[in-house]
C-alpha positions as CSV (number, residue, x, y, z in Angstrom):
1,X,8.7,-6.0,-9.8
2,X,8.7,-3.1,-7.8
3,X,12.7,-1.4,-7.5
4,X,14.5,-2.0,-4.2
5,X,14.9,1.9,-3.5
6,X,10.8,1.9,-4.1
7,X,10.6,0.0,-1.1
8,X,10.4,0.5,2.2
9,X,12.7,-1.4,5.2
10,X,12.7,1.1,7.8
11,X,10.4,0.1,10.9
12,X,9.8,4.1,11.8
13,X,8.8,4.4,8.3
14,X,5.4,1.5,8.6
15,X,5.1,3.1,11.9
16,X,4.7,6.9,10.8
17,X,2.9,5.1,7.7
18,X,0.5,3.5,9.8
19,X,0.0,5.5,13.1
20,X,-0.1,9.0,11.4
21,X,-1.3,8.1,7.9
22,X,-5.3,7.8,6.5
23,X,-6.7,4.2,6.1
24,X,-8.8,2.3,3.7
25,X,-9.4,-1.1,3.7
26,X,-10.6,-3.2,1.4
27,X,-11.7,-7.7,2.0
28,X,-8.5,-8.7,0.6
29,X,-6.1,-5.5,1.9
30,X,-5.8,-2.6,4.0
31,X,-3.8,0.8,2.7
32,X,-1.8,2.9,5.1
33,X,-0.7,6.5,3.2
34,X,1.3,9.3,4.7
35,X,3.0,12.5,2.9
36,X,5.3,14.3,4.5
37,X,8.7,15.5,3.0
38,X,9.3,15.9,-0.6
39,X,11.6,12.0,-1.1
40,X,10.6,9.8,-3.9
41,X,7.6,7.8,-2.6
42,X,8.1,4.3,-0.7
43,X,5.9,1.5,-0.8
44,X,6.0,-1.5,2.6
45,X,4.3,-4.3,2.3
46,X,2.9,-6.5,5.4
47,X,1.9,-10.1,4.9
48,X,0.8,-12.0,8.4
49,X,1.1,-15.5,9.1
50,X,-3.0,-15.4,9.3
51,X,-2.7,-14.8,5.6
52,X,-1.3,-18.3,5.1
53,X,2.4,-20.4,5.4
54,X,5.5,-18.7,4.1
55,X,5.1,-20.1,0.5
56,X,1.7,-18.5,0.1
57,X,2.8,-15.2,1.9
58,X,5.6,-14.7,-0.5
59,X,3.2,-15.3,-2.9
60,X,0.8,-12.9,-2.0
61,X,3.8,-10.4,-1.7
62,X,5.3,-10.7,-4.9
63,X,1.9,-10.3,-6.8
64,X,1.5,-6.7,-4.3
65,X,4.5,-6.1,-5.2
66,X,3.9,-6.6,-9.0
67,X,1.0,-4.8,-8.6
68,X,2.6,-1.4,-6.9
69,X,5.2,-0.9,-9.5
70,X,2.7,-0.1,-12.7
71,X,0.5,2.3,-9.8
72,X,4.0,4.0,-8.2
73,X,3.4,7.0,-10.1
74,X,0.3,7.7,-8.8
75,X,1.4,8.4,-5.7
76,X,2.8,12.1,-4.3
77,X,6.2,12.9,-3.3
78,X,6.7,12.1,0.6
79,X,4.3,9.2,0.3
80,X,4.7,6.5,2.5
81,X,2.4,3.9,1.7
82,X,2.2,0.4,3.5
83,X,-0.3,-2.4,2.0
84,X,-1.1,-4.9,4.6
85,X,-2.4,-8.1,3.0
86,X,-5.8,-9.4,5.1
87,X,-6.5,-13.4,4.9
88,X,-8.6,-13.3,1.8
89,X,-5.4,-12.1,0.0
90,X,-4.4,-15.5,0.2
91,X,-7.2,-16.8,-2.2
92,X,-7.8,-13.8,-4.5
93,X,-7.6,-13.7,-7.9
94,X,-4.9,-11.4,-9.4
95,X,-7.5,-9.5,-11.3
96,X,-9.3,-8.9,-8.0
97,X,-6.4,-8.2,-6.0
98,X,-5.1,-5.4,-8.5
99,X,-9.0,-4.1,-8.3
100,X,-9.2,-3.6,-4.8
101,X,-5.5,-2.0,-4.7
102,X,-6.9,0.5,-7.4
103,X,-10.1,0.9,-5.5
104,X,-7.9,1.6,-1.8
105,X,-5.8,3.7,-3.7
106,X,-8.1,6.0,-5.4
107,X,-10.2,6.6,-2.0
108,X,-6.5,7.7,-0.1
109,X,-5.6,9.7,-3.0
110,X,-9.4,11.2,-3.6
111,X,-9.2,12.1,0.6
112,X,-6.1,14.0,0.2
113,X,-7.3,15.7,-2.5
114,X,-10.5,16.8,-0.9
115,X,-8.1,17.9,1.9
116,X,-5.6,19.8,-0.1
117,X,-8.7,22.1,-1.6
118,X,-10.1,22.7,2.1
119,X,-6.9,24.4,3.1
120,X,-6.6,26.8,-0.2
């Protein structure tokens, strides 16, 4: 499980995450990454009610949640990173799920790379 000061409550913080941060999305989720500041990174997690009942959006949020806290160091100081669960969530394997986290993830990281070398 991911640790409670990994974890982002702060409504300003999905805000900046979302409104000011890159996007990729994947069928099953969409991630929302921001850097800014130098803090120990944070990780929100959205789950809608079109993603299913409360039983299977808890469920859904745990497993992200499980999933984020083996990937947490590959994220940059100052990140703010919110994963938004899409309806297929509901119904994806755990194998898939963590694939298409990895696969989000690696395009947001890959873009700030390619964005870091264009301003050296």
């Amino acid at each position: 499980m991911l640790s409670r000061g990994s974890r982002m409550r702060r409504g300003d913080e999905f805000a900046l995450a979302i409104k000011r941060g890159k996007r990729a999305g994947r069928p099953t989720l969409v991630a929302h990454l921001n850097i800014s500041g130098g803090a120990a990174p944070l990780v929100g997690f959205v789950v809608s009610r079109a993603v299913g009942g409360a039983v299977v959006r808890n469920k859904v949020k745990r497993r992200l949640r499980h999933l984020m806290r083996d990937r947490l160091d590959r994220l940059p100081r100052g990140s703010l990173l919110v994963v938004r669960a899409n309806p297929p969530a509901a119904s994806a394997r755990y194998e898939y799920l963590a694939a298409e986290l990895d696969q989000a993830l690696d395009r947001l990281l890959r873009r700030r790379e390619s964005s870091m070398d264009g301003h050296r």
